[in-house]
Predicted model as a PDB file, atoms N, CA, C, CB and O in Angstrom, pLDDT in the B-factor column:
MODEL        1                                                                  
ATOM      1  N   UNK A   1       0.850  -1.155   0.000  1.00 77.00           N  
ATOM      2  CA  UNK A   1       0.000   0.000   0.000  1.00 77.00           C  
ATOM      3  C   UNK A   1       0.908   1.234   0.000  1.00 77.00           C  
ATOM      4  CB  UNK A   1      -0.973  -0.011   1.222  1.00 77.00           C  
ATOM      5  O   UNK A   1       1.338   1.594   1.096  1.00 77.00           O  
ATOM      6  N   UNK A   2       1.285   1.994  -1.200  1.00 76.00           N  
ATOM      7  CA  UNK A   2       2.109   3.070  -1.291  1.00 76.00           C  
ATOM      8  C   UNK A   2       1.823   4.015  -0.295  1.00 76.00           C  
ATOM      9  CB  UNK A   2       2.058   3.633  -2.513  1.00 76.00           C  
ATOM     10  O   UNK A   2       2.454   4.523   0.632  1.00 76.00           O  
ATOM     11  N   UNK A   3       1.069   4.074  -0.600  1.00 81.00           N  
ATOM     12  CA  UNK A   3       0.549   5.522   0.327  1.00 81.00           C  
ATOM     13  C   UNK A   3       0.022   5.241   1.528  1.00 81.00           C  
ATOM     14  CB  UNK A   3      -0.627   6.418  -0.327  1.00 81.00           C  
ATOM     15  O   UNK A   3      -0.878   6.011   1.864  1.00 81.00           O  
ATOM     16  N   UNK A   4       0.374   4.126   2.512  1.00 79.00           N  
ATOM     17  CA  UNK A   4      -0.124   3.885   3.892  1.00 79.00           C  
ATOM     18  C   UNK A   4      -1.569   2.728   3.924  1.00 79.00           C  
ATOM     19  CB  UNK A   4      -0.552   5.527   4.526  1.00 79.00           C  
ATOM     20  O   UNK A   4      -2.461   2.525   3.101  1.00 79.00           O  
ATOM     21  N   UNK A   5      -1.326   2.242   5.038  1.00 81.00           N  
ATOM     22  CA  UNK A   5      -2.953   1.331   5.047  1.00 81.00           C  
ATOM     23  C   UNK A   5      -3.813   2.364   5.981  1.00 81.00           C  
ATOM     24  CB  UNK A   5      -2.910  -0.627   5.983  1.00 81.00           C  
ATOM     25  O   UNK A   5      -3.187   3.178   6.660  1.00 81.00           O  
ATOM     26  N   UNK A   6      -5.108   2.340   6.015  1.00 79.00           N  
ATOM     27  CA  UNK A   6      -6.231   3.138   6.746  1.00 79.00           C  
ATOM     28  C   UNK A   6      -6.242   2.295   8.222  1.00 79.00           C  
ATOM     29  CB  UNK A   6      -7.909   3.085   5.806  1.00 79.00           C  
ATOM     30  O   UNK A   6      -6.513   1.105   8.381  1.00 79.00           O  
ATOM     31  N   UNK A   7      -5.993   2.948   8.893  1.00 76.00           N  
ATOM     32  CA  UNK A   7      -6.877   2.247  10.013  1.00 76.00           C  
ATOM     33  C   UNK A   7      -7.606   1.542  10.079  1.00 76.00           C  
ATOM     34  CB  UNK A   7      -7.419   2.671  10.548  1.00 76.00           C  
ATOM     35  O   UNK A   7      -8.556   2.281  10.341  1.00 76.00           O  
ATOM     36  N   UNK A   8      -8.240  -0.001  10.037  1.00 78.00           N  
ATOM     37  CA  UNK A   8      -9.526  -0.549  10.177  1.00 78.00           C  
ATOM     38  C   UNK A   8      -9.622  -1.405   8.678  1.00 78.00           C  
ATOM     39  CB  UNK A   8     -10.754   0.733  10.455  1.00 78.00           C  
ATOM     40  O   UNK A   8     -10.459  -2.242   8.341  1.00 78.00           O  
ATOM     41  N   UNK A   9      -8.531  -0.912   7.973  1.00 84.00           N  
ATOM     42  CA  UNK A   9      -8.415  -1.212   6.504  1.00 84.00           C  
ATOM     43  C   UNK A   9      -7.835  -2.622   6.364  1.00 84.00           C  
ATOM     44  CB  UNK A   9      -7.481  -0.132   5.739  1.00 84.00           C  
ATOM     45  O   UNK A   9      -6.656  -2.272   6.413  1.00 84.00           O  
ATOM     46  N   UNK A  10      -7.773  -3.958   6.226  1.00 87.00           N  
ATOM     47  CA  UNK A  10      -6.999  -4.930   5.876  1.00 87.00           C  
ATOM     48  C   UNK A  10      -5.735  -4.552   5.069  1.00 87.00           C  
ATOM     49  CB  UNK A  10      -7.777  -5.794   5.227  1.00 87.00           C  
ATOM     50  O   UNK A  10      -5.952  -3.543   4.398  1.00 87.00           O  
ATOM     51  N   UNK A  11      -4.585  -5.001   4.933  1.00 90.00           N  
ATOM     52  CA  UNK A  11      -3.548  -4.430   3.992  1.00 90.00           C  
ATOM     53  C   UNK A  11      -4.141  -6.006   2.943  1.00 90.00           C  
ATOM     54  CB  UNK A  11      -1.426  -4.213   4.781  1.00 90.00           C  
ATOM     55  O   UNK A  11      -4.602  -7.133   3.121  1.00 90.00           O  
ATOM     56  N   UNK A  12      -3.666  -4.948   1.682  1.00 93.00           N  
ATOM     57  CA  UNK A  12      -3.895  -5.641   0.411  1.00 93.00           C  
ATOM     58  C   UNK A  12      -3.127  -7.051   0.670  1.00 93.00           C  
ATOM     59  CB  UNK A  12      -3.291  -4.739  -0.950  1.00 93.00           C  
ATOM     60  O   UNK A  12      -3.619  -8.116   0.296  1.00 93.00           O  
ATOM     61  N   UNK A  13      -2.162  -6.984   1.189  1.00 94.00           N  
ATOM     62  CA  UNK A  13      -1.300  -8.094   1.204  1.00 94.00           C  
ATOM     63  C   UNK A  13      -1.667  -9.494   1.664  1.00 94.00           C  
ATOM     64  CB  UNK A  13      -0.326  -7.734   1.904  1.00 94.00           C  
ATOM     65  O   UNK A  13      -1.169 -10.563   1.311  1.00 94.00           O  
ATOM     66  N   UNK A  14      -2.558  -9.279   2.452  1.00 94.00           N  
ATOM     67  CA  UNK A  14      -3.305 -10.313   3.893  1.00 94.00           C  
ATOM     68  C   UNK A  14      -3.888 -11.792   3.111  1.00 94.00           C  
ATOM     69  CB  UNK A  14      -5.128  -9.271   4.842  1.00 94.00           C  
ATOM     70  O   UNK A  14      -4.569 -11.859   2.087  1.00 94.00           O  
ATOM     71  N   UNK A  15      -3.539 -12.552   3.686  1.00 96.00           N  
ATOM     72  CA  UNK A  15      -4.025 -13.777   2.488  1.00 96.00           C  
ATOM     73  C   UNK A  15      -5.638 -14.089   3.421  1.00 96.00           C  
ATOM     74  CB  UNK A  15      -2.545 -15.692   2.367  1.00 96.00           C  
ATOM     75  O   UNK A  15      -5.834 -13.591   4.530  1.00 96.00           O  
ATOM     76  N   UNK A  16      -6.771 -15.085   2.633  1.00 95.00           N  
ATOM     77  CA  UNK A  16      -7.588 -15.154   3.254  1.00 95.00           C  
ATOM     78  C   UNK A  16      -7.434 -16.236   4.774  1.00 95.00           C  
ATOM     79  CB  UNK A  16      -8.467 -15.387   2.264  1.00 95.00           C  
ATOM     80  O   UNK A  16      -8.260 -16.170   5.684  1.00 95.00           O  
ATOM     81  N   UNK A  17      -6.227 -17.192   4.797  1.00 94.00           N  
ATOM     82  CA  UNK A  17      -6.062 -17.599   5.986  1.00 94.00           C  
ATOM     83  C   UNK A  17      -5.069 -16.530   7.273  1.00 94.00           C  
ATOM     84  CB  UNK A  17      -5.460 -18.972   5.628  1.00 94.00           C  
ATOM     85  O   UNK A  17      -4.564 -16.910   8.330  1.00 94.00           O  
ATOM     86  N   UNK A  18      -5.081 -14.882   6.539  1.00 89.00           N  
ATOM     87  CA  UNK A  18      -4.378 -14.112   7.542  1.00 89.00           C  
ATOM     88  C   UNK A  18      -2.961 -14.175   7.775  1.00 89.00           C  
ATOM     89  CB  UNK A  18      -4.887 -14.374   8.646  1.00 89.00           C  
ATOM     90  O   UNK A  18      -2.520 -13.943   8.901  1.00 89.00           O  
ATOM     91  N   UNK A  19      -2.277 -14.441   6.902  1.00 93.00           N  
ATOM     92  CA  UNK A  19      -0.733 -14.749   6.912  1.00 93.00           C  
ATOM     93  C   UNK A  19      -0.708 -13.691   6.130  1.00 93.00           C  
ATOM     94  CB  UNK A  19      -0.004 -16.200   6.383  1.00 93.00           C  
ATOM     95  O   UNK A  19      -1.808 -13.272   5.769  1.00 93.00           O  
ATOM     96  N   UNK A  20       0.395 -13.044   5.702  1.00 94.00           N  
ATOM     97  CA  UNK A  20       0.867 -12.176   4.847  1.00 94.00           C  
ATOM     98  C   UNK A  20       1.523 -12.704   3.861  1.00 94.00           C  
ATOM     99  CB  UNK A  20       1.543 -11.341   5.373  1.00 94.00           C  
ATOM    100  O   UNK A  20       2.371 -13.557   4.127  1.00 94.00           O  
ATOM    101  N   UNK A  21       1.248 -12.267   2.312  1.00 96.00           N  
ATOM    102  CA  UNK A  21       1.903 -12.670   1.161  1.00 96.00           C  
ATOM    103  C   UNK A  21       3.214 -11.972   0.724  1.00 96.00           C  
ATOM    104  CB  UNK A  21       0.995 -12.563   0.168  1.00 96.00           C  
ATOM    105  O   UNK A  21       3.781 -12.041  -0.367  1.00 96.00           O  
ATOM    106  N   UNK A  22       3.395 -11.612   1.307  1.00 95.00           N  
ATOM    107  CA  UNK A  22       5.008 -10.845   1.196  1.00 95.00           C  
ATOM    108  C   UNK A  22       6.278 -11.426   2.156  1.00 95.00           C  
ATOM    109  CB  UNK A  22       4.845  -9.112   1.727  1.00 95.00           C  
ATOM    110  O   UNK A  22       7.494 -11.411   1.969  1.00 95.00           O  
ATOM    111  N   UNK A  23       5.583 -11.860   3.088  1.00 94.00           N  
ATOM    112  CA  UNK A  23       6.417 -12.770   4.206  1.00 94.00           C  
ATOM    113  C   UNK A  23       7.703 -12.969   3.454  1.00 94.00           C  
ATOM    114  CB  UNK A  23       5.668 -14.382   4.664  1.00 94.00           C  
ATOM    115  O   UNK A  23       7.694 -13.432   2.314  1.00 94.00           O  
ATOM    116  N   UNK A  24       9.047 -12.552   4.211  1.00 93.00           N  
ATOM    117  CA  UNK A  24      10.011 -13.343   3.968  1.00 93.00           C  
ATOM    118  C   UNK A  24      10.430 -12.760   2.343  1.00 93.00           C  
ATOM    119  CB  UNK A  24       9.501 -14.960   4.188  1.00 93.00           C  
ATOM    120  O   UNK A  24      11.473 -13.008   1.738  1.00 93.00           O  
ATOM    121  N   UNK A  25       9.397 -12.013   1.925  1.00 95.00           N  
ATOM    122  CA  UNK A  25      10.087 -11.136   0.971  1.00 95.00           C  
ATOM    123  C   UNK A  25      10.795  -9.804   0.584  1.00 95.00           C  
ATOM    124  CB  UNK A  25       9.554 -11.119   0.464  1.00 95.00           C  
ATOM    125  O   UNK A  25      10.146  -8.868   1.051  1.00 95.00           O  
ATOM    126  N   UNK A  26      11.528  -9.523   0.127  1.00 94.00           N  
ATOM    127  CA  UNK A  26      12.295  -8.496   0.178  1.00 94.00           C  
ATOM    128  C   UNK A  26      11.598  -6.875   0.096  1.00 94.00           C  
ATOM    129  CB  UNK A  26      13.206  -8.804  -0.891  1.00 94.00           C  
ATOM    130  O   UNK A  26      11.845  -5.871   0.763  1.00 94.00           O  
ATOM    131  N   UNK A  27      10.582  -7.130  -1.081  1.00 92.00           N  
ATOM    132  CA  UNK A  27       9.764  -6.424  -0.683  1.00 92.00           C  
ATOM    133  C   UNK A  27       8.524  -5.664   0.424  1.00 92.00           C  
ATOM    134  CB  UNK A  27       9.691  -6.673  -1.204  1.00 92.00           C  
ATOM    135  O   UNK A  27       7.858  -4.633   0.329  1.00 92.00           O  
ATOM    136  N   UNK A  28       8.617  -6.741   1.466  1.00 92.00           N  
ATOM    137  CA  UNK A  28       7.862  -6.680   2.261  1.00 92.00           C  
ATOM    138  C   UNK A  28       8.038  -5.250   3.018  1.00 92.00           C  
ATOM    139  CB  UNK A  28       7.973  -7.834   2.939  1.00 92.00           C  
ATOM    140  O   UNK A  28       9.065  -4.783   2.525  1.00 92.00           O  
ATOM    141  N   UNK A  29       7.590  -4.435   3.867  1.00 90.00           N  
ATOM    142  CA  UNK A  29       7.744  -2.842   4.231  1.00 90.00           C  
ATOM    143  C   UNK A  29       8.525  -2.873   5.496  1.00 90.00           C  
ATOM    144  CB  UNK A  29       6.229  -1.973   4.481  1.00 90.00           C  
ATOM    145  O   UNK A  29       8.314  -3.511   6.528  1.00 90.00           O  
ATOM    146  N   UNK A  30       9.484  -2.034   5.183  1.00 91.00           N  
ATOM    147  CA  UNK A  30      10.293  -2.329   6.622  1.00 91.00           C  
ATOM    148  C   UNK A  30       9.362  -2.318   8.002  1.00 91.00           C  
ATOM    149  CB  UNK A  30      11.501  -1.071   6.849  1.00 91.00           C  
ATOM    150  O   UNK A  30       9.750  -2.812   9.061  1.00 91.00           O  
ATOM    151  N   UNK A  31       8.068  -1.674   7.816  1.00 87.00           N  
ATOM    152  CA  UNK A  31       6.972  -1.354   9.089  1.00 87.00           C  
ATOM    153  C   UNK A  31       7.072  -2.629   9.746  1.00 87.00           C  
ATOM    154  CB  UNK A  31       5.228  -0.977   8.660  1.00 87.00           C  
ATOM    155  O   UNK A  31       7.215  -2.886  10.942  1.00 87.00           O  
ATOM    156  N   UNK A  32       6.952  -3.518   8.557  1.00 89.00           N  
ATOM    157  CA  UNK A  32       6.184  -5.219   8.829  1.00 89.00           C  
ATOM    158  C   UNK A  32       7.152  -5.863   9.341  1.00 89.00           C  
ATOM    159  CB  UNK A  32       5.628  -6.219   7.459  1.00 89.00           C  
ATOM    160  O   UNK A  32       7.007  -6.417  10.430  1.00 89.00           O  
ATOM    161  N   UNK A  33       8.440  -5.918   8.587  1.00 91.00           N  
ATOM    162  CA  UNK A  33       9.739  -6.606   8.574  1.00 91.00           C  
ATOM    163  C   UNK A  33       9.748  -5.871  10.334  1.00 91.00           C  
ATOM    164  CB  UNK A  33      11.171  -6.063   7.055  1.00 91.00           C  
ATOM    165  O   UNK A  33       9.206  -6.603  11.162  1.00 91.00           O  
ATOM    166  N   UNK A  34      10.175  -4.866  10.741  1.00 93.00           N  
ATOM    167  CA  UNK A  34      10.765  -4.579  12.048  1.00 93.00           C  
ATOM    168  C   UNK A  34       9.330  -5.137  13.119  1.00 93.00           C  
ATOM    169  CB  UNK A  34      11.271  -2.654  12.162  1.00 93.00           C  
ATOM    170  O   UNK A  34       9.497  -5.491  14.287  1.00 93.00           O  
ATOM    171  N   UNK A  35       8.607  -5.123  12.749  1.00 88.00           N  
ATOM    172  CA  UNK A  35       7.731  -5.502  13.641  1.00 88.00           C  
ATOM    173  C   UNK A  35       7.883  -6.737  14.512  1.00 88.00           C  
ATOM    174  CB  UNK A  35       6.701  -5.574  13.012  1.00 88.00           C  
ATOM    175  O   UNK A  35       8.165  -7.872  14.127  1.00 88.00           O  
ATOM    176  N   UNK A  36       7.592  -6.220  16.055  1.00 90.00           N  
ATOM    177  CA  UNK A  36       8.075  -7.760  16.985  1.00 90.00           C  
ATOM    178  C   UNK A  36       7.070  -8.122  17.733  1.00 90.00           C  
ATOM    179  CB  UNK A  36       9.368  -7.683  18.112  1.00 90.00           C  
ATOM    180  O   UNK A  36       7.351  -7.984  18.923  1.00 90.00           O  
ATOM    181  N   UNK A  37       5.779  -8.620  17.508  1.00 85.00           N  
ATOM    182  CA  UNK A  37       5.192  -8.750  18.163  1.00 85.00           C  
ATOM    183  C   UNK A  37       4.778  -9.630  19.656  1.00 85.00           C  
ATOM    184  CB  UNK A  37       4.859  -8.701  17.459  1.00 85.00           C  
ATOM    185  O   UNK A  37       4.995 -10.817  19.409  1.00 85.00           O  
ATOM    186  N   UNK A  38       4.442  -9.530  20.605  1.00 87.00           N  
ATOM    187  CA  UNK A  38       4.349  -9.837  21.764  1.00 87.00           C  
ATOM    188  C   UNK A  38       3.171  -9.905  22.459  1.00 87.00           C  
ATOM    189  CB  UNK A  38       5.011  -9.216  22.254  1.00 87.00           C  
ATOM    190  O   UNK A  38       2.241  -9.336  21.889  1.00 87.00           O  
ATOM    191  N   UNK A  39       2.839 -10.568  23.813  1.00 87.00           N  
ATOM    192  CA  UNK A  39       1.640 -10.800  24.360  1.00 87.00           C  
ATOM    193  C   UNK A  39       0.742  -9.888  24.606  1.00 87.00           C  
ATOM    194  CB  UNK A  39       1.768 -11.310  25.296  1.00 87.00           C  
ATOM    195  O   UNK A  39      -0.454 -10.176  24.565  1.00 87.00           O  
ATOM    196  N   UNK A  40       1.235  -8.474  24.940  1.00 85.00           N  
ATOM    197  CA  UNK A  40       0.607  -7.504  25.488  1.00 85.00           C  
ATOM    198  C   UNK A  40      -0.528  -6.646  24.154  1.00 85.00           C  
ATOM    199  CB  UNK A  40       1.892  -6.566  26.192  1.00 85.00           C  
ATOM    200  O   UNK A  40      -1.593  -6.048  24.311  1.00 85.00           O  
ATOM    201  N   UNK A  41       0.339  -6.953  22.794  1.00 86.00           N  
ATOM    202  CA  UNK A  41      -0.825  -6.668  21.510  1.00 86.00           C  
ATOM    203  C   UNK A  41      -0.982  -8.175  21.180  1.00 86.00           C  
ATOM    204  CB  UNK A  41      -0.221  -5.585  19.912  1.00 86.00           C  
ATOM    205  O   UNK A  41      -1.865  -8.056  20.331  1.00 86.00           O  
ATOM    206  N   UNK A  42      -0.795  -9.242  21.237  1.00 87.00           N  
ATOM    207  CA  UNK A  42      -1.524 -10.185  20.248  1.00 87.00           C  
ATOM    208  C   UNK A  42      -2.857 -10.768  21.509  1.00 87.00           C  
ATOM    209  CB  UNK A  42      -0.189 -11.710  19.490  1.00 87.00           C  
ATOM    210  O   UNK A  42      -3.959 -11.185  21.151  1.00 87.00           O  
ATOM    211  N   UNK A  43      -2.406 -10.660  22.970  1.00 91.00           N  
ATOM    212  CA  UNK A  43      -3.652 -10.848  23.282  1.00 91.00           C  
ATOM    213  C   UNK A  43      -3.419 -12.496  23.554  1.00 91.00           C  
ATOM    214  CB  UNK A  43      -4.755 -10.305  22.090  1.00 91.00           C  
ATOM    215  O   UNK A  43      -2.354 -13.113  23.534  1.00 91.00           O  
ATOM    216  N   UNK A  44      -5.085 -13.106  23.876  1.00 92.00           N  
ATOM    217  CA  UNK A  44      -5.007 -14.163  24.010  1.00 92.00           C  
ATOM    218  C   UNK A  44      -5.616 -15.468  22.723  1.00 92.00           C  
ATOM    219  CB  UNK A  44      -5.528 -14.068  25.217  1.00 92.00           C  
ATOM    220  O   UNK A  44      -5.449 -16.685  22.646  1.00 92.00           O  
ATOM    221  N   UNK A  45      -6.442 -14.345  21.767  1.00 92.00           N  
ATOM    222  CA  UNK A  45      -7.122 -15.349  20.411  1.00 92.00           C  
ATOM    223  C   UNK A  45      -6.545 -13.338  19.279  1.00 92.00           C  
ATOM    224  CB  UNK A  45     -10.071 -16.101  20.713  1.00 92.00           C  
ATOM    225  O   UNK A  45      -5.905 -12.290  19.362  1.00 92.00           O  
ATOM    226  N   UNK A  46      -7.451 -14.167  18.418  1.00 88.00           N  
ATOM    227  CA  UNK A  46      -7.539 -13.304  17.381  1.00 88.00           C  
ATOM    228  C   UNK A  46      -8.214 -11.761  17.879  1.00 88.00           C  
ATOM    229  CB  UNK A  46      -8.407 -14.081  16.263  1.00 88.00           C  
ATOM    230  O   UNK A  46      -7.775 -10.616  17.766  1.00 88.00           O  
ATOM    231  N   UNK A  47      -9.400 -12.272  18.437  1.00 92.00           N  
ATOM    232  CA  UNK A  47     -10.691 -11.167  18.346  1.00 92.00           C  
ATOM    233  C   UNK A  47      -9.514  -9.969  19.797  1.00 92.00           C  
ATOM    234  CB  UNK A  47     -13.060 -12.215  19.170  1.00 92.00           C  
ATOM    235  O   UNK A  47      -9.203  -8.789  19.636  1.00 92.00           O  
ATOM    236  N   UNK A  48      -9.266 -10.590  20.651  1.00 93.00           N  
ATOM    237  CA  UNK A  48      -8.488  -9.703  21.638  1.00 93.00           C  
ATOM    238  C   UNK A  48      -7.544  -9.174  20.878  1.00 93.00           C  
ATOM    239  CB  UNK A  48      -7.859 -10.374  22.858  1.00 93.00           C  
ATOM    240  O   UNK A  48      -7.375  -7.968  21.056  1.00 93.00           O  
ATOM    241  N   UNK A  49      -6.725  -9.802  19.911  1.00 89.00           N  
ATOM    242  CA  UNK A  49      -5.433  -8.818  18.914  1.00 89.00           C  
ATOM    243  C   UNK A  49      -6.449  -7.683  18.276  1.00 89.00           C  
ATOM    244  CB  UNK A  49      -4.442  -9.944  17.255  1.00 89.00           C  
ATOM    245  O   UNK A  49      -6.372  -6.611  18.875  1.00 89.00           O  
ATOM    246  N   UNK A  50      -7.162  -7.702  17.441  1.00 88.00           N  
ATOM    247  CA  UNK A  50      -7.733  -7.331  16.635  1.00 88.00           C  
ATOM    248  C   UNK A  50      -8.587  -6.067  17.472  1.00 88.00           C  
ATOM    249  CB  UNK A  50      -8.370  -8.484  15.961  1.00 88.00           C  
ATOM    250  O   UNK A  50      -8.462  -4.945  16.980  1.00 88.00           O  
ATOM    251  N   UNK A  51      -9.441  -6.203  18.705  1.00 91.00           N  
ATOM    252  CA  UNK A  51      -9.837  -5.220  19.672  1.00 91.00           C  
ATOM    253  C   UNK A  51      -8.584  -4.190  20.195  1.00 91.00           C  
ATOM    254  CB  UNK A  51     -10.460  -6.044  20.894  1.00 91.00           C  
ATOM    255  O   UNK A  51      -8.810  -2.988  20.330  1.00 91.00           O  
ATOM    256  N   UNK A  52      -7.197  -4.790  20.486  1.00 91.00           N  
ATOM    257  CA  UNK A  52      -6.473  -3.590  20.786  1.00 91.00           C  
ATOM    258  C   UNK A  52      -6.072  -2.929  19.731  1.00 91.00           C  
ATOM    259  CB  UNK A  52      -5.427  -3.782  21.529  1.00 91.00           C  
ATOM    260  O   UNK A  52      -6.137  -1.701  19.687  1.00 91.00           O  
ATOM    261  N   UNK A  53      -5.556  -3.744  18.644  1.00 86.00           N  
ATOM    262  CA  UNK A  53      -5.223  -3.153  17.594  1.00 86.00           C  
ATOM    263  C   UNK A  53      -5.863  -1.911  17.088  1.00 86.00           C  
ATOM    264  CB  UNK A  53      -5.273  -3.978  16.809  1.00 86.00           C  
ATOM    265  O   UNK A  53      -5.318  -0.953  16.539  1.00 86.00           O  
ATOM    266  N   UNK A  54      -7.427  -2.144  17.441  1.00 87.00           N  
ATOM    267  CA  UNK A  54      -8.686  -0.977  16.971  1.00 87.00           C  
ATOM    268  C   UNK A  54      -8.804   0.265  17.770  1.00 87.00           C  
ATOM    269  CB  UNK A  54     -10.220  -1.604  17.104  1.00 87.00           C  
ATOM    270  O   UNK A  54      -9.322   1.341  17.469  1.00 87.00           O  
ATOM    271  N   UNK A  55      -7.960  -0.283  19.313  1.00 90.00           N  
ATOM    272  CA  UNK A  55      -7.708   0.937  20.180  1.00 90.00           C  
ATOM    273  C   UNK A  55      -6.961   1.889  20.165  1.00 90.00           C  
ATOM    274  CB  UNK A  55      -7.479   0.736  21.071  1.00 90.00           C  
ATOM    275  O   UNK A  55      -7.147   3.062  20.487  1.00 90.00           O  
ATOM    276  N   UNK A  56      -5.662   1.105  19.587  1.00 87.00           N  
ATOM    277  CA  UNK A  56      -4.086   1.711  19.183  1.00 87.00           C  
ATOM    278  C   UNK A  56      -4.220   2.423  17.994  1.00 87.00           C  
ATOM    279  CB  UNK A  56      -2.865   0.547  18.894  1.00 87.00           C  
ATOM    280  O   UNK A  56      -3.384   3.270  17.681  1.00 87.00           O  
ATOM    281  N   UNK A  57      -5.354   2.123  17.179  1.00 84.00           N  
ATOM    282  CA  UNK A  57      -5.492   2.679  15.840  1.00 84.00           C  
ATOM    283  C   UNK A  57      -6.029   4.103  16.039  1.00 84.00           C  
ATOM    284  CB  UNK A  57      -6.454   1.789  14.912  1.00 84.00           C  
ATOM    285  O   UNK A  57      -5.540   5.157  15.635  1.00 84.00           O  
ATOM    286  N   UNK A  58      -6.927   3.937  16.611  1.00 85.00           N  
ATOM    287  CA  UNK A  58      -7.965   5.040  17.325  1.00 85.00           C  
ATOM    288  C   UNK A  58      -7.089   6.521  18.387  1.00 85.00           C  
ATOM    289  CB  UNK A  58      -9.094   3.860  18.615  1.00 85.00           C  
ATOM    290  O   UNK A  58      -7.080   7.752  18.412  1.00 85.00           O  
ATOM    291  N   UNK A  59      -6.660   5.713  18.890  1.00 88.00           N  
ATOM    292  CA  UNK A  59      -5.560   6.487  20.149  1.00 88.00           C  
ATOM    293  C   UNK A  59      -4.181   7.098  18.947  1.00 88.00           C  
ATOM    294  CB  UNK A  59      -4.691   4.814  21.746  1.00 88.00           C  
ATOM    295  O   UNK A  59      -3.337   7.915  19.317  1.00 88.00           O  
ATOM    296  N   UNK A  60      -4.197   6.781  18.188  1.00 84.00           N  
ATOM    297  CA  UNK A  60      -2.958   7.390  17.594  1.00 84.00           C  
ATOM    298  C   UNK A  60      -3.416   8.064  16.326  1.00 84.00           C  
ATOM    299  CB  UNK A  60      -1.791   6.298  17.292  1.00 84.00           C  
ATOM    300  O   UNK A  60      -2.642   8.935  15.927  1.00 84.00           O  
ATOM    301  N   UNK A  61      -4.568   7.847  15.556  1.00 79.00           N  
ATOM    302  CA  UNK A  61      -4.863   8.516  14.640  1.00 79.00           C  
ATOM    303  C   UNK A  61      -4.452  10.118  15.028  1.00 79.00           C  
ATOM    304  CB  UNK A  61      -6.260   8.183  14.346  1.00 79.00           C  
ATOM    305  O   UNK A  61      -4.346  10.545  16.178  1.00 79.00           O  
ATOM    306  N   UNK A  62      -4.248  10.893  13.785  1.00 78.00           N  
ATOM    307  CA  UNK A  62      -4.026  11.708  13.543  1.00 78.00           C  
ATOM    308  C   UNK A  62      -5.080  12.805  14.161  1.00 78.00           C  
ATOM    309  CB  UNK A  62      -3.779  11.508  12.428  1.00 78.00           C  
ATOM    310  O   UNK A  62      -4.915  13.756  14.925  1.00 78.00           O  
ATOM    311  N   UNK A  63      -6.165  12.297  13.543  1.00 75.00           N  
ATOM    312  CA  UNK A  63      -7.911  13.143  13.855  1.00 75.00           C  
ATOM    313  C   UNK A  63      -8.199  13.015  15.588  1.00 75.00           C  
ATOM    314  CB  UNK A  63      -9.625  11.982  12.823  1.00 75.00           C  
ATOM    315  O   UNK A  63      -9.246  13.459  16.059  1.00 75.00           O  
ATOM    316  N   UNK A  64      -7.093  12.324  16.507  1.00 58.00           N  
ATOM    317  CA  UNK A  64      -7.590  12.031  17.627  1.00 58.00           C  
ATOM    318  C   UNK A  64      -7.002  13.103  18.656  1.00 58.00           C  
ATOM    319  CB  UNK A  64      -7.316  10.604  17.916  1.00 58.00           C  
ATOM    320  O   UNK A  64      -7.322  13.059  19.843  1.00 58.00           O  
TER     321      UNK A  64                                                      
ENDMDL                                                                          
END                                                                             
């Protein structure tokens, strides 16, 4: 996504089982590549990642 993903937006990249199709590729965005994720954002299932994620999105937007 050249120009940034939206908040709330899936990145184009996202396969339908939720893995990323760029994985492990060179192209992939350094955002993704440096990214380390840990317990405190992934939570304990999906729906808890996905609820903070919507908080962090919210709390840091620009408009906030």
């Amino acid at each position: 996504m050249p120009h940034g993903k939206p908040a709330g937006i899936p990145c184009v990249q996202l396969l339908p089982d939720y893995r990323c199709a760029l994985f492990g590729q060179p192209e992939r965005p350094e955002v993704c590549r440096s990214l380390r994720p840990e317990p405190t954002m992934c939570g304990e299932n999906r729906d808890e990642a996905l609820a903070r994620l919507t908080t962090w999105e919210r709390e840091t937007s620009p408009n906030s």
